[in-house]
N, CA, C and O of each residue as an XYZ file, in Angstrom:
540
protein
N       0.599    -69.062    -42.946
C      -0.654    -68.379    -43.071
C      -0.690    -67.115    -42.245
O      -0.360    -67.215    -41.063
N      -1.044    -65.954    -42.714
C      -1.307    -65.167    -42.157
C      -2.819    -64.770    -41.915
O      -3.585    -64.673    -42.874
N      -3.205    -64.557    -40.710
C      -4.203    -64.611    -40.479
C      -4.847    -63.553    -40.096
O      -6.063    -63.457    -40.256
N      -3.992    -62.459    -39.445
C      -3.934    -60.776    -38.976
C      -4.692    -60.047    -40.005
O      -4.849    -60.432    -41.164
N      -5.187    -58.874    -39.447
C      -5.807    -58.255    -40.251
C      -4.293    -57.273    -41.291
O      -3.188    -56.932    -40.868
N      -4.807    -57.119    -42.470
C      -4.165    -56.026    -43.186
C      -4.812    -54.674    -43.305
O      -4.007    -53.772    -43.538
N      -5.742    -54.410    -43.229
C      -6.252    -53.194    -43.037
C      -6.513    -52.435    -41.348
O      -7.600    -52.174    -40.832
N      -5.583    -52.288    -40.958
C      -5.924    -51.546    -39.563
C      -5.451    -50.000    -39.855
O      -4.513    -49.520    -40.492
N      -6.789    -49.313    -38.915
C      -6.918    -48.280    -39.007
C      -5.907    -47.852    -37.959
O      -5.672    -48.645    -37.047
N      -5.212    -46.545    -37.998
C      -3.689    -45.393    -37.216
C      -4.659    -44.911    -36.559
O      -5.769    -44.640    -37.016
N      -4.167    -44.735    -35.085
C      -4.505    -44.327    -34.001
C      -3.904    -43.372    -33.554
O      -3.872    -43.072    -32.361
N      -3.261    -42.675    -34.613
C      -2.997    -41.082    -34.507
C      -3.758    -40.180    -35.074
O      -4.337    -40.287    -36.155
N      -3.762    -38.948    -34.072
C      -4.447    -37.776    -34.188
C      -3.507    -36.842    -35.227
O      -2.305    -36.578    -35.238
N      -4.826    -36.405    -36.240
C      -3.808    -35.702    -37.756
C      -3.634    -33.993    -36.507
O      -4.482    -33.748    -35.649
N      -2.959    -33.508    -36.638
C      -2.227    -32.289    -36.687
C      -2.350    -31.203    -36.941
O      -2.086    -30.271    -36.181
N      -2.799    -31.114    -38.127
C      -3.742    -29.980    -38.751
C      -4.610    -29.239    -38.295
O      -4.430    -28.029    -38.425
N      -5.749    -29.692    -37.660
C      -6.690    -28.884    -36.791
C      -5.758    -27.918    -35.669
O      -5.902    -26.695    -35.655
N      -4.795    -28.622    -34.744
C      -4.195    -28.051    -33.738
C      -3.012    -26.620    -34.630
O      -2.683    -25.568    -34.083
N      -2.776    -26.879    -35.466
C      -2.053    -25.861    -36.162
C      -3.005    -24.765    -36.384
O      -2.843    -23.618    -35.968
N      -4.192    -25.265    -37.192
C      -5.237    -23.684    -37.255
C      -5.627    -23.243    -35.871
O      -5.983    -22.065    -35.851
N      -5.652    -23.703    -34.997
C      -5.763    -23.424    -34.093
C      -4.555    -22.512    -33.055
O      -5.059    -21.596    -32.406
N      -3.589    -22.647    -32.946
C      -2.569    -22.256    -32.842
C      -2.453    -21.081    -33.882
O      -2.140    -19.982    -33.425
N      -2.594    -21.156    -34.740
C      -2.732    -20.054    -35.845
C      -3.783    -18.720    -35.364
O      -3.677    -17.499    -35.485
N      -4.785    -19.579    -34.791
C      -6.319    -18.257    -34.734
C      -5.884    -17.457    -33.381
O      -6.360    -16.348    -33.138
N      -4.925    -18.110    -32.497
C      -4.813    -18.124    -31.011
C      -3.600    -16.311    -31.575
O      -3.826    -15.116    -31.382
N      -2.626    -16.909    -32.146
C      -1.618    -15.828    -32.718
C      -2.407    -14.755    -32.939
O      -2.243    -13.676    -32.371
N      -3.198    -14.968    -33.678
C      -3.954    -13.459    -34.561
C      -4.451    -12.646    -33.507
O      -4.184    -11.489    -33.181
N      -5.587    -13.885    -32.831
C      -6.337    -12.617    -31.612
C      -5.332    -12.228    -30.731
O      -5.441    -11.005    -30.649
N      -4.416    -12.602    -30.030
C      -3.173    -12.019    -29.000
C      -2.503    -10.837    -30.007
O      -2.093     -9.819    -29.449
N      -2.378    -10.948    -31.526
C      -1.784     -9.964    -31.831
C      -2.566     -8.214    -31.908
O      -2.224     -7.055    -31.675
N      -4.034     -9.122    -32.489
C      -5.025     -8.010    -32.638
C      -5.574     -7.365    -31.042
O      -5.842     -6.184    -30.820
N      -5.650     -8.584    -29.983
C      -6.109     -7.492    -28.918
C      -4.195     -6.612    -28.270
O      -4.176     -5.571    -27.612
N      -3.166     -7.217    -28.601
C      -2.190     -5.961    -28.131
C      -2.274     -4.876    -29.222
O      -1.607     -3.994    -28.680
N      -2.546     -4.521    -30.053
C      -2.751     -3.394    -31.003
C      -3.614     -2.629    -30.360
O      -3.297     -1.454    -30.543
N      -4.587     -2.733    -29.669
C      -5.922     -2.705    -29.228
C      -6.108     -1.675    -27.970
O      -6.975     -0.825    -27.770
N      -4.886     -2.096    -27.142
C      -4.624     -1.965    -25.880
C      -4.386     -0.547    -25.748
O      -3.787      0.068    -26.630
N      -4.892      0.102    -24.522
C      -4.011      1.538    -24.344
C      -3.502      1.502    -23.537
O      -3.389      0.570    -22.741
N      -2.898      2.873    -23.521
C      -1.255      2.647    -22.770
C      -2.176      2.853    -20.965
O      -3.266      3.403    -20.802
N      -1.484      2.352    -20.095
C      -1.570      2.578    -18.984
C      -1.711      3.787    -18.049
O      -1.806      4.841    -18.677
N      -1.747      3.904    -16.814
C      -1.838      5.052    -16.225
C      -0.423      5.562    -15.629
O       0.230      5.072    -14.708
N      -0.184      6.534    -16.318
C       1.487      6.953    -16.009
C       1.931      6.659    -14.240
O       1.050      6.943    -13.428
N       2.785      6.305    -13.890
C       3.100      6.147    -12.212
C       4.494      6.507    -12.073
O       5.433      5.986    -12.675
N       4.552      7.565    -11.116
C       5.877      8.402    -10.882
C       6.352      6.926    -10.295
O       5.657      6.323     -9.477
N       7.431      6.480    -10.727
C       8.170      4.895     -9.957
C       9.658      5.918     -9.107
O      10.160      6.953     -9.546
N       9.916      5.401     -8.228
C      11.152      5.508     -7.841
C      12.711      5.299     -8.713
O      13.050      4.236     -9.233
N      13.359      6.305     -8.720
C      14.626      5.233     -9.564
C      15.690      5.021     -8.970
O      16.136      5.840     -8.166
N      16.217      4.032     -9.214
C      17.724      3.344     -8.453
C      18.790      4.212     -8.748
O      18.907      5.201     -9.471
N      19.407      3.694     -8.129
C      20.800      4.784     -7.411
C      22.232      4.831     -9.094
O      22.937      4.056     -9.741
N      21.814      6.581     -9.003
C      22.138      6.867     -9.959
C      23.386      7.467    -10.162
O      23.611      8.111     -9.137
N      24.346      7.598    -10.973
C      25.700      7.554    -10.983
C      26.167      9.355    -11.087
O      27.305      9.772    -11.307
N      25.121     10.060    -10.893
C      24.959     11.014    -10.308
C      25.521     11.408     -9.096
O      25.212     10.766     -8.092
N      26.606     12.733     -8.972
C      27.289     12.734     -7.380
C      26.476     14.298     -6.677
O      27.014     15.092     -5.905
N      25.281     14.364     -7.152
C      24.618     15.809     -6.727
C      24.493     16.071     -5.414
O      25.420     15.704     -4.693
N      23.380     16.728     -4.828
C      23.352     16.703     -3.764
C      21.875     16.177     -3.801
O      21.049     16.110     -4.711
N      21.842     15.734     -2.116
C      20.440     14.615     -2.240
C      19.596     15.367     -1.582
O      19.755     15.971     -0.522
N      18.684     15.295     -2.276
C      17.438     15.569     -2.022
C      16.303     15.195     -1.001
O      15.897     14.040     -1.126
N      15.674     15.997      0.051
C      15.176     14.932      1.304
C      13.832     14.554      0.946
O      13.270     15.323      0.166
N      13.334     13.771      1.250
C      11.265     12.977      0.602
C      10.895     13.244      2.007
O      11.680     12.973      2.915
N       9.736     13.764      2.225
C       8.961     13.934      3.173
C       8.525     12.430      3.218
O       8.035     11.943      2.198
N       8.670     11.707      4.286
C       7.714     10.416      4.483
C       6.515     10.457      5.359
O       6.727     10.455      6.572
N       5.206     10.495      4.905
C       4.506     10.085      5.786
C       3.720      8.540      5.562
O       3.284      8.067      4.512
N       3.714      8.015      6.795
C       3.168      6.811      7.216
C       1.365      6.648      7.032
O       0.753      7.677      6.747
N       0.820      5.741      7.152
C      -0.832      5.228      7.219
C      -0.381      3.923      8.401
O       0.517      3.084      8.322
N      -1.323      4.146      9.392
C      -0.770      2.992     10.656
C      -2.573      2.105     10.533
O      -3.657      2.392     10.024
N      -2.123      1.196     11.164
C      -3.671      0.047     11.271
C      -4.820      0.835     11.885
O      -6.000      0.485     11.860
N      -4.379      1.838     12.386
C      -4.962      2.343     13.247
C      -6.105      3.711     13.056
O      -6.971      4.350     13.653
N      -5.067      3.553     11.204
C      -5.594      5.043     10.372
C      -5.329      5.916     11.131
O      -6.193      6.758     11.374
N      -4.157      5.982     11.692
C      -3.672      7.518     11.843
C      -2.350      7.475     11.029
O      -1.828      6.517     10.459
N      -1.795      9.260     11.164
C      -1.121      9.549     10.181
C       0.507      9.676     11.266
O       0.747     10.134     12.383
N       1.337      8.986     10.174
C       2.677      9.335     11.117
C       4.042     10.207     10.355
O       3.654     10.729      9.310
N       4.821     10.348     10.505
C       5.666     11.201     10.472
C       6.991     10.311     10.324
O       7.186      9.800     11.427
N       7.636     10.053      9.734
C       9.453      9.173      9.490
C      10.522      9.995     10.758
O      11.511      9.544     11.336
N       9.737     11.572     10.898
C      10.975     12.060     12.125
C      10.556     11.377     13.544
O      11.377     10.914     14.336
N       9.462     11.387     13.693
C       8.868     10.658     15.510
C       7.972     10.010     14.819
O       6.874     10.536     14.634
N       8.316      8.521     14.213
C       6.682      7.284     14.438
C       6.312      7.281     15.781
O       5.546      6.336     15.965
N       6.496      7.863     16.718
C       5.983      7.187     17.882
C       4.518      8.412     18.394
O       3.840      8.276     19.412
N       4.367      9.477     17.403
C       3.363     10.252     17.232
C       2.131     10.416     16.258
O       2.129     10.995     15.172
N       1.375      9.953     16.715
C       0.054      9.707     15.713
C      -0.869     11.227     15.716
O      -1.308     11.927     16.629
N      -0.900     11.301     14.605
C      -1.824     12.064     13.969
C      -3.091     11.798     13.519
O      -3.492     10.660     13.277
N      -3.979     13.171     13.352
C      -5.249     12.767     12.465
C      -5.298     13.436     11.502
O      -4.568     14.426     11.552
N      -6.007     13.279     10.404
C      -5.489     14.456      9.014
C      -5.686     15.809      9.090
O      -5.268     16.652      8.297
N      -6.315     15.973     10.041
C      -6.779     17.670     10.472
C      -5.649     17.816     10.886
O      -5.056     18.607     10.152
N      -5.006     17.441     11.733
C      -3.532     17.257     12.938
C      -2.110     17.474     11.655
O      -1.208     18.311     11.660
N      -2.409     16.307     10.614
C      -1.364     16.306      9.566
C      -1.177     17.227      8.587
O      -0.057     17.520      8.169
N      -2.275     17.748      8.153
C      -2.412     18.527      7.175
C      -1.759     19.726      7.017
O      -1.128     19.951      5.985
N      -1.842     20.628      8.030
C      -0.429     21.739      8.185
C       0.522     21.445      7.918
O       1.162     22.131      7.121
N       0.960     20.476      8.377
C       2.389     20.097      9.076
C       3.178     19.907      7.900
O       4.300     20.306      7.588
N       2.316     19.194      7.316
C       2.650     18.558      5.795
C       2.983     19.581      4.897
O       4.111     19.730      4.425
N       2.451     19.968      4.765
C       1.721     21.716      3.910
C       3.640     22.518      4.435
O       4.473     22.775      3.566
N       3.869     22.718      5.770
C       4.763     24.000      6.214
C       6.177     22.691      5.869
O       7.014     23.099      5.064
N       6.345     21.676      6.266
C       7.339     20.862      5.838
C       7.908     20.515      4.727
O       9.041     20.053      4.590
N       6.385     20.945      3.171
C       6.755     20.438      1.943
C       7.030     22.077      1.164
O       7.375     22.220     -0.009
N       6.767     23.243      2.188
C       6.759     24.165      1.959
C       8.235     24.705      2.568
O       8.393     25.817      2.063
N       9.284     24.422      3.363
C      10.353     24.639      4.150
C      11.569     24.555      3.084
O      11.344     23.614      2.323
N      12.491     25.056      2.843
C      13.641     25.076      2.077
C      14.085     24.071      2.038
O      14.266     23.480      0.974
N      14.437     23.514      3.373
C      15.295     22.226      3.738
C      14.944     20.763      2.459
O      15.660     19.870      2.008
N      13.584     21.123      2.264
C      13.291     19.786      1.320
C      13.813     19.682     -0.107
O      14.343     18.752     -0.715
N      13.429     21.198     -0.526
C      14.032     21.134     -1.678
C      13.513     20.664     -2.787
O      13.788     21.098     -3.906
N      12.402     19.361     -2.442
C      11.945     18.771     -3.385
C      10.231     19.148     -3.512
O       9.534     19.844     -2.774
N       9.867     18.355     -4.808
C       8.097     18.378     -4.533
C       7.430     17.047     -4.484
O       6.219     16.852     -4.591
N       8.536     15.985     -4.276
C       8.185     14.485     -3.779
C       7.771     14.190     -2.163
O       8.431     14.466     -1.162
N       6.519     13.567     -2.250
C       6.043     12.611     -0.790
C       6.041     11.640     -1.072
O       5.397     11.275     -2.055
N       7.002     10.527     -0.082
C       6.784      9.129     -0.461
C       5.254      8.620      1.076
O       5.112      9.201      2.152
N       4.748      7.892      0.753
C       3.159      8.002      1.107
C       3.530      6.171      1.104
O       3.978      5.447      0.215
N       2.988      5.811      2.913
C       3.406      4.465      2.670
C       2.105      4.140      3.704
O       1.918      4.621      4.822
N       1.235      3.132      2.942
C       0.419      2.657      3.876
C       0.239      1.254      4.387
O       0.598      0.334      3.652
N      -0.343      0.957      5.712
C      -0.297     -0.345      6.028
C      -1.110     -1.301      6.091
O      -1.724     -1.168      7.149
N      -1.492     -2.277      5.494
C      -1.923     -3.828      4.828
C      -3.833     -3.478      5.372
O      -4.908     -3.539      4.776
N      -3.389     -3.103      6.841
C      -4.719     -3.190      7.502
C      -5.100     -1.709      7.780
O      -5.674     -1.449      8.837
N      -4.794     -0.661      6.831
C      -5.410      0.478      6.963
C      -6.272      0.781      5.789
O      -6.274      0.265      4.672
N      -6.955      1.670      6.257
C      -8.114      1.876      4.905
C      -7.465      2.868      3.733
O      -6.554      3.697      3.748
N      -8.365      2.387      2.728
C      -7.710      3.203      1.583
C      -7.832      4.344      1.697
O      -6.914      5.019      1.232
N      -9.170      5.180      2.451
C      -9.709      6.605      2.294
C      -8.258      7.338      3.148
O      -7.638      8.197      2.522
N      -7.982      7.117      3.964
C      -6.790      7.566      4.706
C      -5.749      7.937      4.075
O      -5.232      9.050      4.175
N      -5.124      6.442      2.932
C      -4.146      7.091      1.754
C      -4.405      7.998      0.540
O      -3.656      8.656     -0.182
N      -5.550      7.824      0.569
C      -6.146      8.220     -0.741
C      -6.454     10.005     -0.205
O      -6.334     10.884     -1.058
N      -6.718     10.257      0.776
C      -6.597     11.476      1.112
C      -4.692     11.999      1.451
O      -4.404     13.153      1.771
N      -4.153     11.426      1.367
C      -3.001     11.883      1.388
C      -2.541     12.226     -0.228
O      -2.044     13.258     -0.679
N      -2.941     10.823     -0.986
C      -2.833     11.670     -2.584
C      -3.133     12.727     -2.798
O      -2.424     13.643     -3.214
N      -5.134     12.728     -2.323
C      -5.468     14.155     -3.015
C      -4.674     15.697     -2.341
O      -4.595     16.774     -2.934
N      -4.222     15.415     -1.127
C      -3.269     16.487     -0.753
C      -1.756     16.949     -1.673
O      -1.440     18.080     -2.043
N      -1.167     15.932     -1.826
C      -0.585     15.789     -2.936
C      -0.436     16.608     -4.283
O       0.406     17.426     -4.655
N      -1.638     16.049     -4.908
C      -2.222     16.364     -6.351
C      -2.531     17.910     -6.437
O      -2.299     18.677     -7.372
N      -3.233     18.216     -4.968
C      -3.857     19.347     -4.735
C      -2.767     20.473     -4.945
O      -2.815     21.418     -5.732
N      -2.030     20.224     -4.279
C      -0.324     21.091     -4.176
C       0.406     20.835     -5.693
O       1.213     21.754     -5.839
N       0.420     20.260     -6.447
C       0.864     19.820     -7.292
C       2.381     19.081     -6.537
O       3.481     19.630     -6.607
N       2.157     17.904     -5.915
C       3.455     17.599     -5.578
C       3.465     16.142     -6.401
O       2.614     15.953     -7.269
N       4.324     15.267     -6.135
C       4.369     14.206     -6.807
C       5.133     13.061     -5.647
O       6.229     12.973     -5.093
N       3.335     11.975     -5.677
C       3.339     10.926     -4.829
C       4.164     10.024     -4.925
O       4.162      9.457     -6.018
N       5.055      9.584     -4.004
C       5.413      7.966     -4.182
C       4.907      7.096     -3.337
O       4.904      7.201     -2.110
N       4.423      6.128     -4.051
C       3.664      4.905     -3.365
C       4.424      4.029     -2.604
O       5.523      3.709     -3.057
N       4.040      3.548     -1.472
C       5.512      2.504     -0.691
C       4.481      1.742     -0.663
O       3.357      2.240     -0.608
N       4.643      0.599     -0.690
C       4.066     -1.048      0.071
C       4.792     -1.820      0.195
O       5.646     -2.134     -0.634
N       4.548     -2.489      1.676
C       4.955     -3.846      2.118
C       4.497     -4.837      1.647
O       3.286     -4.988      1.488
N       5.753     -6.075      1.200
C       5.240     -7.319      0.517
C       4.668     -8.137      1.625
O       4.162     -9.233      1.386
């Protein structure tokens, strides 16, 4: 005798729903990258190039915790942007550089207005910033 039921209902989940779904997910990721505009151009640094020219020197100036401005030839001299601003100006203006790159490096606990006035010095000259940060 069998006594068990013959009609038991499957305790699986049909499939189908999760496919249209998966389906609608495709469309909008495809339709919002169509969508998208392009980014804000950023002068990046480039790696060492198979190029044997002659090298070119980057003015470095520093941003300290302290929001003053430093110099890569003496860190051990702090500036204020009134103080920097020549200096910068007759250094990016001097033969020796050669270039119209500042690499511009600020630190974790300095304020933005500090770097951000070193851009607009930058921009102002038409030179071209490079951004440094510490991880």
């Amino acid at each position: 005798m069998n006594l068990g039921r013959r009609n038991r209902v499957k305790a699986e989940g049909g499939m189908s729903s999760m496919t249209d779904l998966v389906f609608l997910l495709l469309i909008f990721f495809i339709i919002m990258s169509t969508m998208t505009e392009p980014g804000i151009p950023v002068n990046l640094p480039s790696g060492p190039s198979s190029e044997t020219g002659p090298e070119k020197s980057v003015l470095n100036v520093g941003v300290t915790p302290e929001n003053k401005y430093v110099l890569t030839d003496d860190p051990t001299i702090m500036y204020d942007y009134e103080e920097i601003e020549p200096i910068i100006i007759a250094k990016m203006a001097d033969d020796l550089t050669d270039n119209d790159k500042i690499k511009i490096s600020g630190d974790r606990d300095a304020d933005y207005q500090f770097v951000f006035r070193l851009i607009a010095l930058s921009k102002q000259n038409k030179w071209k910033p490079i951004l440094v940060f510490d991880k």
